[in-house]
VOGU-3710 file (C-alpha; in Angstrom, 3 decimals, decimal comma):
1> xxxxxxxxxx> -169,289/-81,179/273,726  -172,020/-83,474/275,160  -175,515/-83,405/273,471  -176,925/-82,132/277,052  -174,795/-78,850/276,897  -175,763/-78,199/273,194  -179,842/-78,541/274,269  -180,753/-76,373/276,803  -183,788/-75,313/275,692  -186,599/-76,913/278,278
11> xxxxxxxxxx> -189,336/-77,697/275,343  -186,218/-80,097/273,382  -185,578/-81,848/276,685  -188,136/-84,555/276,024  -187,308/-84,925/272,303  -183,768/-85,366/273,584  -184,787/-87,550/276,634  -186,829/-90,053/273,955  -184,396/-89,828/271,567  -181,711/-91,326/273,841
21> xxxxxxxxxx> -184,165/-93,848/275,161  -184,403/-95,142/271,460  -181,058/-94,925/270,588  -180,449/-97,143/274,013  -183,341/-99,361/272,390  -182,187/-99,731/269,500  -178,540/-100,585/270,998  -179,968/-103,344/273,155  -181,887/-105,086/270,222  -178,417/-105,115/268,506
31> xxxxxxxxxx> -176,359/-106,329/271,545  -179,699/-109,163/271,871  -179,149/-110,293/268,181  -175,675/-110,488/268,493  -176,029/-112,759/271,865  -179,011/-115,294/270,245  -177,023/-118,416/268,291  -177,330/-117,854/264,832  -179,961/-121,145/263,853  -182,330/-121,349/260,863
41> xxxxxxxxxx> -185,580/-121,377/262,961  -185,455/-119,467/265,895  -187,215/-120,733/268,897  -190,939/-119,102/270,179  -189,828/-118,128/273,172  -186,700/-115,741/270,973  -188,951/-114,268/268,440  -191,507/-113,445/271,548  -188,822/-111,549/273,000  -187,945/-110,003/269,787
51> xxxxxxxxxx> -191,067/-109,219/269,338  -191,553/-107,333/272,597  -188,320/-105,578/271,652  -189,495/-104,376/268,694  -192,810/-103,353/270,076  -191,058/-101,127/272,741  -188,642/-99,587/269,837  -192,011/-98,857/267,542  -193,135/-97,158/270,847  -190,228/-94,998/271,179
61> xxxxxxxxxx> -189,971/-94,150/267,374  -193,823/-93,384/267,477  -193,092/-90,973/270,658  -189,904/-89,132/268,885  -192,031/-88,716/265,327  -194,937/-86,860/267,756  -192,239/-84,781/269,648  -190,314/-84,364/266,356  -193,451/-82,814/264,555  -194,113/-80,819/267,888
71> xxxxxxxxxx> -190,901/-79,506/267,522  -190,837/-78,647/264,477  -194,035/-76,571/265,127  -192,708/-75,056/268,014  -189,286/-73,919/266,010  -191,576/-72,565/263,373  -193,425/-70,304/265,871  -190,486/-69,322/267,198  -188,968/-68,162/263,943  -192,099/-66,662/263,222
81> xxxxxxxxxx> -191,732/-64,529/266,685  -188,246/-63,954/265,834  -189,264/-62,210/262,774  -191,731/-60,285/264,246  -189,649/-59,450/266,965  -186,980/-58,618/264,146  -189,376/-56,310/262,701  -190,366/-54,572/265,698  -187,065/-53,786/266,353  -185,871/-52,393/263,258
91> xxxxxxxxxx> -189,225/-50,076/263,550  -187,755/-49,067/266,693  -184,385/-48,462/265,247  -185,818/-46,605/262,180  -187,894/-44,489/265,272  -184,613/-43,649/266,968  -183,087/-43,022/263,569  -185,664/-40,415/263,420  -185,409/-38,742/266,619  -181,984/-38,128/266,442
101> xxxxxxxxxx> -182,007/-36,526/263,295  -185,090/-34,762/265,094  -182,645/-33,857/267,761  -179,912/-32,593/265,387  -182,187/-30,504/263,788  -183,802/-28,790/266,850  -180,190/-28,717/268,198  -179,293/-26,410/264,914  -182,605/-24,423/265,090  -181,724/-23,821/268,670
111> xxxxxxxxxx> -177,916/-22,701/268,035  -179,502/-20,550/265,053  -181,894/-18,479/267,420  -179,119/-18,227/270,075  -176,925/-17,184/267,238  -179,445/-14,613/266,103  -178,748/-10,813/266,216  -181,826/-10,307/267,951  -183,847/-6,673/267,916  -184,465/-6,620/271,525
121> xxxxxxxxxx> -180,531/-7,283/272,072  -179,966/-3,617/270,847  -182,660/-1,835/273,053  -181,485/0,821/275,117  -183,139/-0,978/277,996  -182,988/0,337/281,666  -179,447/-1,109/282,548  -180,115/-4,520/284,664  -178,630/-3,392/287,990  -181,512/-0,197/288,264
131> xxxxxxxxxx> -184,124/-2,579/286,723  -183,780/-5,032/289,602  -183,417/-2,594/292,105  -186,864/-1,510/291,363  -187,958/-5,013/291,274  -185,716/-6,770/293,551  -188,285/-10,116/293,377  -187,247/-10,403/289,681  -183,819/-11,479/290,442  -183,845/-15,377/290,456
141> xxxxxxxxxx> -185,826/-15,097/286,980  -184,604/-17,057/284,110  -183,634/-14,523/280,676  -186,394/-15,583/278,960  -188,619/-14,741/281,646  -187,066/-11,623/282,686  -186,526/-9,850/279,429  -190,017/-9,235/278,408  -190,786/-8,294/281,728  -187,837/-5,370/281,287
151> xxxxxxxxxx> -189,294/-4,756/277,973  -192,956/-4,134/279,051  -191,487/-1,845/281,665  -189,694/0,110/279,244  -192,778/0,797/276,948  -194,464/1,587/280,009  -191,780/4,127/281,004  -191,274/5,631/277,297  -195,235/5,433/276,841  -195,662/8,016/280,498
161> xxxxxxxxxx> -192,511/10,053/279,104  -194,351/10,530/275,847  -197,325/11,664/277,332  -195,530/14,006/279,487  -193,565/15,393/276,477  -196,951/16,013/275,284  -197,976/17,612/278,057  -195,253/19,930/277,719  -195,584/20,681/274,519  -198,997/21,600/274,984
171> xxxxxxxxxx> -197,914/23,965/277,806  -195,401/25,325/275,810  -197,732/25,869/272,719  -200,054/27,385/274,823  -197,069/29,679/276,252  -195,965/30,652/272,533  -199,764/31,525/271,486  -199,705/33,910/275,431  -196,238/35,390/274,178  -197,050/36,053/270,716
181> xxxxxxxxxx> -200,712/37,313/271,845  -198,936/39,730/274,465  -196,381/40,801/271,677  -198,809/41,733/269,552  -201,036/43,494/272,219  -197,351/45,514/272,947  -196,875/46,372/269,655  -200,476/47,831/269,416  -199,316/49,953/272,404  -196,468/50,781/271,112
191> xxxxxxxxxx> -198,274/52,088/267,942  -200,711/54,180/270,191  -197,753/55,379/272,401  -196,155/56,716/268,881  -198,800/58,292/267,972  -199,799/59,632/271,190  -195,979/61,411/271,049  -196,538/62,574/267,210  -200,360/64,420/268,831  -198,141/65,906/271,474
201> xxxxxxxxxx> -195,423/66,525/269,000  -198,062/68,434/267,155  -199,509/70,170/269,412  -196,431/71,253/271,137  -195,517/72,676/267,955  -198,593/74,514/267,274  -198,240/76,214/270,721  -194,851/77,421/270,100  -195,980/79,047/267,247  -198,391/81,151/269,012
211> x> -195,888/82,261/271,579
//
């Protein structure tokens, strides 16, 4: 695979870019030595041009050391972000962790209560059908929101039958005190009417005896 498909990030590109211009440097000063005749004392003119070679190689060394060291800055920030970023997202893994044993939970709490053998379940409650009869407006209401609107009703119902099975039984103590008053004024004239008849009983008596 080609070095250009192996660096595609943009901020090696000019690392890569000098690299390859030194390498192509470095190639030409090679191919130049090889050309030059091999002589004990090179002439000016050759070591000028070496020279100049060798200047423009420094130059390209000097400029991949800088964007080496940049580099290696930049790659250490970016590790430094990758661990952070690492970090961050096991926190958020160890938060999701979390809520879904959250959820679990609330799911079990919530399968316990609908589970539940309820009190209210085993109120003799107005049966539904009469209940929304008398409150027709009721009938798109969710459970929860109906219920304790049938169980208010029903203490309201029970709480006016209680007071009118007080009222009766008032009444009806008040009829048992008239009854018993009335037997007893009955029995006193009862008493009077026997001994009214024992007087005449007497009397009657006494007058046959003086026939």
């Amino acid at each position: 695979m080609a070095i250009q498909n192996l660096i595609t990030d943009s901020n090696l590109q000019p690392l890569r870019h000098t690299s390859e211009a030194t390498l192509a440097q470095t190639l030409s000063i090679l191919s130049w030595l090889e050309e030059q005749p091999s002589t004990p004392t090179p002439s000016l003119d050759v070591k000028l041009d070496l020279a100049q070679q060798q200047k423009t190689l420094n130059a390209c060394l000097s400029k991949v050391r800088g964007l080496h060291r940049q580099a290696a800055f930049g790659a250490r920030a970016t590790k430094q972000e990758t661990a952070e970023a690492r970090q961050e997202v096991d926190r958020l893994l160890l938060q999701l962790q979390n809520l879904y044993y959250e959820q679990r939970h609330l799911k079990g709490e919530i399968g316990a209560c609908e589970g539940y053998d309820h009190a209210y379940m085993r109120l003799p409650l107005q049966p539904l059908d009469e209940y929304l009869s008398l409150f027709p407006d009721q009938a798109r209401l969710q459970e929860q929101e109906l219920m304790p609107l049938r169980i208010e009703h029903e203490k309201q119902e029970r709480e006016k039958m209680e007071h009118q099975r007080l009222q009766l039984v008032k009444i009806k103590d008040g009829l048992v005190k008239e009854n018993t008053k009335k037997k007893d004024e009955l029995k006193k004239m009862d008493e009077k009417l026997e001994a009214m008849i024992d007087e005449f009983k007497s009397l009657e008596e006494a007058l046959e005896k003086d026939l």
